[in-house]
PABA-55863 format. One record per atom (N, C-alpha, C): x, y, z; residue in one letter. Coordinates in steps of 0.1 Angstrom, whole numbers, plus 5000, padded with zeros to 4 digits. Layout:
<atoms>
XYZA;...
</atoms>
This chain:
<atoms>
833222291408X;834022391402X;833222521402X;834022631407X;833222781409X;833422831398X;832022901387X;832222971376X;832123121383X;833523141381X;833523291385X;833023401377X;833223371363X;832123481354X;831023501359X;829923381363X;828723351366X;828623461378X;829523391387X;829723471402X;829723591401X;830723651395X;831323811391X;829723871387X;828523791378X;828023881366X;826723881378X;826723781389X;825423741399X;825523881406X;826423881417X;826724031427X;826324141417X;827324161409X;827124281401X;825324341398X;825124241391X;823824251383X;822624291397X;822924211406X;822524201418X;822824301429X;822824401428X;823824541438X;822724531447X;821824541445X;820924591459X;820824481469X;820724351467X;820324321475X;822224221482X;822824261472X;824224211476X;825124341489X;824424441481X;825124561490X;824224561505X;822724491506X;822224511517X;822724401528X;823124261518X;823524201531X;824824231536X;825524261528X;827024301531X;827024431541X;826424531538X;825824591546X;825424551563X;824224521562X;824124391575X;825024331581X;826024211576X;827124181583X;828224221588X;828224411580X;829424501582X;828924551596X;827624601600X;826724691609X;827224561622X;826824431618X;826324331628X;828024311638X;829124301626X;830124271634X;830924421640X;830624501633X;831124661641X;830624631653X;829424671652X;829324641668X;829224571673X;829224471675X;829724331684X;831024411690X;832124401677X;833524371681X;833424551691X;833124631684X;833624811693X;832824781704X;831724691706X;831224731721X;831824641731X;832124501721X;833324381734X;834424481734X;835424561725X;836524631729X;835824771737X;835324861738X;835424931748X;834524881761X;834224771760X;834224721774X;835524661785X;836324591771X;837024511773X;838124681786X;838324751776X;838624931777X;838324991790X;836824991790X;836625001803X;836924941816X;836824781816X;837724721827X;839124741829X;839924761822X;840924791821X;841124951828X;840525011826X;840625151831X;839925201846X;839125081849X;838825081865X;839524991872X;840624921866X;841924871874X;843124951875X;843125061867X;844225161868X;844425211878X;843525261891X;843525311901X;844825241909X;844325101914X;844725021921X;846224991908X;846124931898X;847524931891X;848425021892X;848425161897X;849125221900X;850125211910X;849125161917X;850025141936X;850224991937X;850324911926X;850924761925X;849824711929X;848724721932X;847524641941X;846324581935X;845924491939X;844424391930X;843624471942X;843524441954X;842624521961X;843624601974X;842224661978X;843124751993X;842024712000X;842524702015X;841724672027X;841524772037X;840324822040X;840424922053X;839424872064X;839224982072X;838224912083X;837525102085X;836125092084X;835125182093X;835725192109X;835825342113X;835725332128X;834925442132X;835225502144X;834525602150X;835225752147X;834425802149X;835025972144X;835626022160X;836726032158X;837326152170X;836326212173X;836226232186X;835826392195X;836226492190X;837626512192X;838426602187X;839226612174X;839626692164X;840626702160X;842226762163X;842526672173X;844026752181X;845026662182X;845826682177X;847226562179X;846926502169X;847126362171X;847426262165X;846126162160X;844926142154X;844326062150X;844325982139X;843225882142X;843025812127X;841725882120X;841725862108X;840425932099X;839825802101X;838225842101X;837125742105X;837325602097X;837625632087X;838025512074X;839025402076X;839525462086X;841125352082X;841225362096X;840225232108X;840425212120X;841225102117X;842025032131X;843524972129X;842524822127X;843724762119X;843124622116X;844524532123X;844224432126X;844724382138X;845924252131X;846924232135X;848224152133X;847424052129X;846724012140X;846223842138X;845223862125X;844223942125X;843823992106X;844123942102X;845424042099X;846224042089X;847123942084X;847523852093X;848423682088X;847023612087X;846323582087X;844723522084X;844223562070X;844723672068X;844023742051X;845323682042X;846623682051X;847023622039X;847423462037X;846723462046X;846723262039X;845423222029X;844623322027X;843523322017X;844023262007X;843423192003X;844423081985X;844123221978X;844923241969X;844523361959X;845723441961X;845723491977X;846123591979X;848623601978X;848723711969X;849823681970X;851023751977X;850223861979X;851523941990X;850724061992X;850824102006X;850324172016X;851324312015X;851224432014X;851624552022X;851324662027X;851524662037X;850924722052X;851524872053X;850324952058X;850625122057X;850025142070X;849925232074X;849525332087X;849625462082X;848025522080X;847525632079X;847225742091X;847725832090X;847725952100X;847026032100X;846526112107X;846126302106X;847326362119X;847626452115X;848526472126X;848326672125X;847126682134X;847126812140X;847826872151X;848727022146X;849327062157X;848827202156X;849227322164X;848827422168X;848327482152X;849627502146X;849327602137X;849527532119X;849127422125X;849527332109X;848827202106X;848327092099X;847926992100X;849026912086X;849426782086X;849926732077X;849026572084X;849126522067X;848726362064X;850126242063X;850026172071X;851326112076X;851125972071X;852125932063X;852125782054X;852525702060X;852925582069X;853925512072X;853925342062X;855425352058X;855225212046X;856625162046X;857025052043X;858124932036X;858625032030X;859725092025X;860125162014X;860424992003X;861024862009X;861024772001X;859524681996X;858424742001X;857324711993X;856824701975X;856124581971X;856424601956X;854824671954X;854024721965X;852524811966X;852424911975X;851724991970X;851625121979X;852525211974X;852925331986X;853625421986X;854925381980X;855625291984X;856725221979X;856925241960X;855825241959X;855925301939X;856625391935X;856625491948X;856825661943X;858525661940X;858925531943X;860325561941X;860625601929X;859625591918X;860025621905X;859625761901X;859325851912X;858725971915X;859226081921X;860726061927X;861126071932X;861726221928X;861526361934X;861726471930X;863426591928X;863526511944X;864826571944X;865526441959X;866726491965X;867026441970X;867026241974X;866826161989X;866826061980X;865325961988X;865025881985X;864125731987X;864225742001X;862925712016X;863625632022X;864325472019X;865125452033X;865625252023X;865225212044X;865225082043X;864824982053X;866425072065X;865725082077X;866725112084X;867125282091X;866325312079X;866025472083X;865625492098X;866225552106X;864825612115X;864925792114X;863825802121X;863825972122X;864326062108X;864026012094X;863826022084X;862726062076X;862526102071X;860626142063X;860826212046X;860026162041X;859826242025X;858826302029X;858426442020X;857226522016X;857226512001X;855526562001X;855226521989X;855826671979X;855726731965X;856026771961X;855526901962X;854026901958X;853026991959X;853527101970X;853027021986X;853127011997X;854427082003X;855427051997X;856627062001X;857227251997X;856827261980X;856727381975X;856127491985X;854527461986X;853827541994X;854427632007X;854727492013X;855327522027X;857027532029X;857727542014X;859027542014X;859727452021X;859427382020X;860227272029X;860727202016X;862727182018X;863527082010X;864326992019X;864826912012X;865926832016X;867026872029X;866526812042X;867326872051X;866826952066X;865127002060X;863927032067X;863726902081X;863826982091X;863526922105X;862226942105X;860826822102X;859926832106X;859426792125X;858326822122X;857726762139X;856526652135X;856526532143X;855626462141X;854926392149X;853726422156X;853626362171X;854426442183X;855326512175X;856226562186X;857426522183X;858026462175X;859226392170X;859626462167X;861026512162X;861826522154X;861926432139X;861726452123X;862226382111X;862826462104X;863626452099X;864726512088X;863826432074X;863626522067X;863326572055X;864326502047X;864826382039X;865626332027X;865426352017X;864226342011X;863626342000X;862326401996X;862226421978X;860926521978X;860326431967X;859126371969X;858126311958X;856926341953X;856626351939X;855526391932X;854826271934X;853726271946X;852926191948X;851926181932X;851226251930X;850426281917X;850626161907X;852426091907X;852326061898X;851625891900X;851325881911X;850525781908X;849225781915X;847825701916X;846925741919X;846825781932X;845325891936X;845625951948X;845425831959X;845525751958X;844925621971X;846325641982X;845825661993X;846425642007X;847925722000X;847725821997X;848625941993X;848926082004X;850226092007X;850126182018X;850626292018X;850826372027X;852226482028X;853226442034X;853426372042X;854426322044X;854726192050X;855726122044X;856225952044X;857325912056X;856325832060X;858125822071X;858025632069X;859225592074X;859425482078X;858125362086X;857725242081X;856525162086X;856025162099X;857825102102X;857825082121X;857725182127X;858025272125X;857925412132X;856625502132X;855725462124X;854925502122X;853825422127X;854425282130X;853625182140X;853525232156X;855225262157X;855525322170X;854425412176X;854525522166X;853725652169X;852425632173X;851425562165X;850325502166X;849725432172X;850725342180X;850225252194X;850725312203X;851525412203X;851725462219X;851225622224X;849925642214X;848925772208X;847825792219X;848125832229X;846725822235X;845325862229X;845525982219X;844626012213X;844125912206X;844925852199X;844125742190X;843925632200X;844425582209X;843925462215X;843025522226X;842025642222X;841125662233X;840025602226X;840025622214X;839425592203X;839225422197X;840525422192X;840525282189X;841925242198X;841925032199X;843325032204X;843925032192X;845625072189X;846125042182X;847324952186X;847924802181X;848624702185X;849724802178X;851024772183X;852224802177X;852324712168X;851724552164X;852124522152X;850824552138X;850324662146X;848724672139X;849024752122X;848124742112X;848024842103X;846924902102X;846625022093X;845225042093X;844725042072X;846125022065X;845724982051X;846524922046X;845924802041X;846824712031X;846224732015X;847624722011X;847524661996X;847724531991X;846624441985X;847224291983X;847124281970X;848324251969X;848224151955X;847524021956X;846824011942X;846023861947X;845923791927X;845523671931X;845223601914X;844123731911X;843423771896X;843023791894X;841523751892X;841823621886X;840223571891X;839823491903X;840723551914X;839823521926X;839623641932X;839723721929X;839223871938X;838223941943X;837423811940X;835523871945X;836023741958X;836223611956X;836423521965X;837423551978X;838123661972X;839223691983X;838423801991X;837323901983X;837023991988X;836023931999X;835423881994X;834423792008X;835323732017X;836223662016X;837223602030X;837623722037X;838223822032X;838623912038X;837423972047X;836323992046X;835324062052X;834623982066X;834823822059X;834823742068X;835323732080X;836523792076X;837523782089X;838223892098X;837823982092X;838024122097X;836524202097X;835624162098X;833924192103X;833424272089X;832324342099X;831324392084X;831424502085X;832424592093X;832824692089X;834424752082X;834424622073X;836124612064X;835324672055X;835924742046X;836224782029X;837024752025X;836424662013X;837424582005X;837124661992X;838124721987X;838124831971X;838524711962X;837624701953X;838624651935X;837824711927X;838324681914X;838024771902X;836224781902X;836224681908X;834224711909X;834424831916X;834824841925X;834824991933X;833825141929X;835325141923X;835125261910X;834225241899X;833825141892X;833025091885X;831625171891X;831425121900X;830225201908X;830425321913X;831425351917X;831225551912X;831025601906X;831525571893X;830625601875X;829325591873X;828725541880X;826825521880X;826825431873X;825125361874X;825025271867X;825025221850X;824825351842X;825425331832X;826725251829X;827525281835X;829025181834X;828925041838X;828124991849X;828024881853X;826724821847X;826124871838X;825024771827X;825824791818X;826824861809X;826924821794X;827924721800X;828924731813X;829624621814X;829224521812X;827824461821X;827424401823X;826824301813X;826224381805X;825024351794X;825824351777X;826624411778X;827824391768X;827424261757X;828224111767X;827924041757X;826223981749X;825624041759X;823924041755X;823624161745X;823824271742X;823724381733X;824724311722X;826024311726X;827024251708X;825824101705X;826024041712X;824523891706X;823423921702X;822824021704X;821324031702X;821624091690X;822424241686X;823124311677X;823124191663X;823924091669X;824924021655X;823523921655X;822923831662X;821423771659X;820423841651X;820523951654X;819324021644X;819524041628X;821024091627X;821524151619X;821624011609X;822123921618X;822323791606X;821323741603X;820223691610X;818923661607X;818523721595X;818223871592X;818123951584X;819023861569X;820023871571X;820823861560X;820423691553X;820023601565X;819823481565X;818123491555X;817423571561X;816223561552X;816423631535X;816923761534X;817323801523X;818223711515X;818823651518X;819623541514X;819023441504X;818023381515X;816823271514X;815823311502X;815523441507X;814523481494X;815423511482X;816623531483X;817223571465X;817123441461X;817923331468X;817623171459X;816423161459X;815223201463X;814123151459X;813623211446X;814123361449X;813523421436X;814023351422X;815023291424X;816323251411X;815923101408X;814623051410X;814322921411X;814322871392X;813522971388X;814122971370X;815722921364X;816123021373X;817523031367X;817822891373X;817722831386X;818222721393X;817622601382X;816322561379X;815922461371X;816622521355X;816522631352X;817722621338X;818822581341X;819822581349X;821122521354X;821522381350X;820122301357X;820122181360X;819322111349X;818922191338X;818822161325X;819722151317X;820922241318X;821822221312X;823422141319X;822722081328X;824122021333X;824621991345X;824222101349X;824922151365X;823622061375X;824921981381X;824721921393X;824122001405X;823521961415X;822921971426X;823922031438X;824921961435X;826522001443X;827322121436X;827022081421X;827922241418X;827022351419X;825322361419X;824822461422X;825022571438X;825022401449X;824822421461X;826122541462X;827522501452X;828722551454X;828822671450X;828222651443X;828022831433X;827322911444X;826622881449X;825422971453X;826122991464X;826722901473X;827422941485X;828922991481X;829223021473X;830523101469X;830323251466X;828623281461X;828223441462X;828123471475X;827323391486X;826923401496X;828623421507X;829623351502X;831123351508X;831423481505X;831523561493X;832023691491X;831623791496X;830223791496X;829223911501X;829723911519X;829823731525X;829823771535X;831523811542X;832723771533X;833523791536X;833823981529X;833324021524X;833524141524X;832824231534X;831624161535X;831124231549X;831724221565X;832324111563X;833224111575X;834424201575X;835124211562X;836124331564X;835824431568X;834324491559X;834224611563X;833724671578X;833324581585X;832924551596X;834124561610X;835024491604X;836224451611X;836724651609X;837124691597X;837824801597X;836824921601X;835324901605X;834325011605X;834925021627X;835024871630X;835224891645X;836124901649X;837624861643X;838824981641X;838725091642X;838525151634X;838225291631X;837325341644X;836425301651X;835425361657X;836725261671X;837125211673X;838125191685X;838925331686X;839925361675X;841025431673X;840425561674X;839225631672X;838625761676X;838825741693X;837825601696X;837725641710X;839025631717X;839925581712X;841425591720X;842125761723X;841725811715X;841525981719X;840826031735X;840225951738X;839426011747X;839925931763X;839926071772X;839925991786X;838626021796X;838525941805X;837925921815X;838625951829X;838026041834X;838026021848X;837425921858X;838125851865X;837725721873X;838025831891X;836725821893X;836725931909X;837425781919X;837625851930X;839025781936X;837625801952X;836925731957X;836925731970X;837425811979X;836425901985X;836925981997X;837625882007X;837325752014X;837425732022X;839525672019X;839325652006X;840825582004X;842325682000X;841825792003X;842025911998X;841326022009X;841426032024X;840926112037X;841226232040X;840626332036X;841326472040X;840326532049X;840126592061X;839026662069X;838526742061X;837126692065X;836126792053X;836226952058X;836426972070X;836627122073X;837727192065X;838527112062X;840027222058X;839427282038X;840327362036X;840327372024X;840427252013X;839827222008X;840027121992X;839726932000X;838826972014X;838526862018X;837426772013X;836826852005X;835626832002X;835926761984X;836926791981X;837226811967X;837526641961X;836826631953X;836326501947X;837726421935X;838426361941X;839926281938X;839326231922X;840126211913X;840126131904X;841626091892X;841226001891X;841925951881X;842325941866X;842626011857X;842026031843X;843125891839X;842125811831X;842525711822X;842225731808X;843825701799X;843125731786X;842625561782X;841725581771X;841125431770X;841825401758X;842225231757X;843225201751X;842025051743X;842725051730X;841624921730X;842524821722X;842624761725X;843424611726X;842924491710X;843624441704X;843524351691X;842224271695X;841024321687X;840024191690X;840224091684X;841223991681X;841023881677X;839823751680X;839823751694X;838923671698X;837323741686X;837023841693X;835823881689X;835723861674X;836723911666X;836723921649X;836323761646X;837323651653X;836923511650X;835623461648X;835123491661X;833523491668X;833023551657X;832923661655X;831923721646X;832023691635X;833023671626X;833023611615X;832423471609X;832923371619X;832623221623X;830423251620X;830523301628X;828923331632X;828223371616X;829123471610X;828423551600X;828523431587X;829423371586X;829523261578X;828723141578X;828323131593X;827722991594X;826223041591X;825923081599X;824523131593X;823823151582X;825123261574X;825023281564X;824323191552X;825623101554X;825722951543X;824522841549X;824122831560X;823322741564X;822122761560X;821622911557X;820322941549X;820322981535X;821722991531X;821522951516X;821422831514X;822622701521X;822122591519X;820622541519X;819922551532X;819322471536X;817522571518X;817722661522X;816922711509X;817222631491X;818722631488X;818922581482X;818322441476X;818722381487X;818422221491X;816822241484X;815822311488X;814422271484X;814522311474X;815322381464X;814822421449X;815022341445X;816522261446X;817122201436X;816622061434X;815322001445X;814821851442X;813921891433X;813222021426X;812722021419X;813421971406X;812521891398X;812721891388X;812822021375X;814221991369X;813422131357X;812622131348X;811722001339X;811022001338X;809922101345X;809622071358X;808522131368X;809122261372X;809722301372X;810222461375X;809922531365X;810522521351X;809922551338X;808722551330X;808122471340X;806322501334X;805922541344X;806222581355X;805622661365X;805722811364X;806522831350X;806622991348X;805823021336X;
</atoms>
């Protein structure tokens, strides 16, 4: 039976060293839990790139730089990756659906545009923008000699709905106008035409096939959806099988554009919250130890007047329960609070020159892509569990185990020892 008077008059009487451990286990679980949630925050926000465009990773291939810039090329980044590849990447276990783009540069006398070709029924890639969609309408499966521009792009150079562009030399009619922007800049263009046609163009390119060949069933970037925790396993197959000059992008990607700072607190995370909540408990675990020791009087009066070995053990760990359950609140609401500031703030996640190709000569070629994510931080239940579980066991296990040696004292011998 817990004498709560006793309890009530212990804490009280006791503020200093009850406010230091509570103290302690409030410090120890704040940070644990705010540094597992803005980690948690941070992965989450170097997947935004690729969650934009439906994609776990994208695939490209290194090639050679044009002689020239005239007509029709590929940018060095996105040389053609080959049919047979590409049904080989997707029998990778993991991997769950493939879609296939063809990236352009298409220089003519007095103009240059970035030329998309994609599925309009794709559930990755360009295929997104259908929810972006400015004026006029979507390409759909079937189109030919069709094309969207982007919005920006389209303003600049006045071009709307109905605009006879030139492409290679083609003839496309202009249907539609899209705010590429609104999703990340990856394999983003000025203008979208139809997959096959854009296959067409590209294998029958002398320019580009002086360079590289390009197969009419060829691409030069995919977006794959894939399981989530196979995406380092998939990224090695894929490299395997399309050589050592593939790039395979995921959220590590970008992770490493941020410098290494980003990729140690990721990393080291749950080593900083453990080492953080070990110190901090420890602490509390000795202060603990030494208050029952100091109370050895009061423990042998106890047991002079009555009180069992078990109801002491219960008492003592029912102060040690409050101190440490209030310190877990305040702990719990201290890393709230320091979540919910940082949910105010965004990050820029820089986007890859090479996944995002503009010639460094032109205006704004040089100009460094990014992605602003606001950081979001998610219910730590798991972590609150954890840290609490931890703060209590410890807690109680050095009051017990301290306990335990006062109480085989006799009170007799405790009482003539003062």
């Amino acid at each position: 039976m817990i004498n709560t008077h006793y309890l009530y008059s212990e804490l009280v009487h006791r503020k200093r060293r009850s406010l230091i451990n509570l103290l302690l286990v409030a410090a120890a679980l704040a940070v644990m839990i705010f540094v597992g949630q803005l980690t948690e925050s941070l992965q989450q926000a170097f997947q935004a790139p690729l969650v934009d465009i439906g994609a776990s990773l994208t695939v490209q291939k290194s090639g050679d730089v044009p002689e020239t810039m005239n007509g029709l090329v590929l940018p060095c980044s996105v040389a053609p990756i080959s049919n047979d590849h590409i049904r080989r990447i997707n029998s990778i276990p993991g991997v769950q659906a493939i879609s296939e783009a063809v990236l352009l540069w298409d220089f003519q006398a007095d103009s240059f545009q970035i030329v998309v070709g994609f599925d309009p029924d794709d559930t990755a890639g360009p295929a997104l923008l259908q929810g972006a969609l400015a004026s006029g309408r979507f390409l759909k499966i079937g189109d030919t000699g069709k094309a969207m521009a982007d919005l920006t792009w389209a303003v600049t150079h006045e071009i709307e709905p109905g605009h006879i562009l030139k492409i290679a030399g083609r003839d496309f009619e202009i249907i539609g106008i899209v705010d590429s922007s609104q999703i990340s800049q990856i394999a983003t263009a000025q203008v979208y035409i139809p997959l096959a046609e854009a296959k067409t163009i590209a294998s029958g390119s002398a320019s580009i096939n002086a360079v590289h060949h390009f197969g009419q069933d060829d691409a030069n970037l995919l977006f794959i959806k894939a399981d989530r925790d196979k995406i380092e396993e998939i990224a090695t197959g894929i490299k395997a099988i399309a050589g050592k000059k593939t790039v395979v992008s995921t959220p590590d990607s970008f992770k490493e554009m941020l410098g290494s700072l980003f990729s140690l607190t990721s990393r080291f995370s749950i080593l900083i919250s453990g080492m953080t909540l070990i110190a901090s408990l420890l602490l509390v675990a000795r202060t603990t130890a030494a208050g029952v020791r100091e109370r050895t009087v009061e423990i042998g009066a106890m047991k002079a007047i009555g009180w069992t070995g078990r109801n002491i053990i219960n008492q003592l760990a029912a102060e040690s329960f409050v101190v440490i359950a209030f310190g877990t609140m305040l702990g719990i609401c201290l890393a709230l609070l320091g979540a919910w500031l940082v949910s105010f703030q965004s990050i820029a996640i820089p986007i890859p020159w090479d996944m995002a190709p503009t010639p460094h000569f032109l205006p704004g070629g040089e100009e460094q892509l990014s992605r602003d994510v606001r950081l979001t931080m998610s219910s730590p239940i798991k972590l609150i569990g954890v840290g609490a579980v931890s703060a209590l066991v410890i807690g109680l296990t050095a009051l017990i185990t301290a306990g335990r040696a006062i109480i085989r004292l006799k009170p007799s011998e405790v009482l003539r020892n003062e």
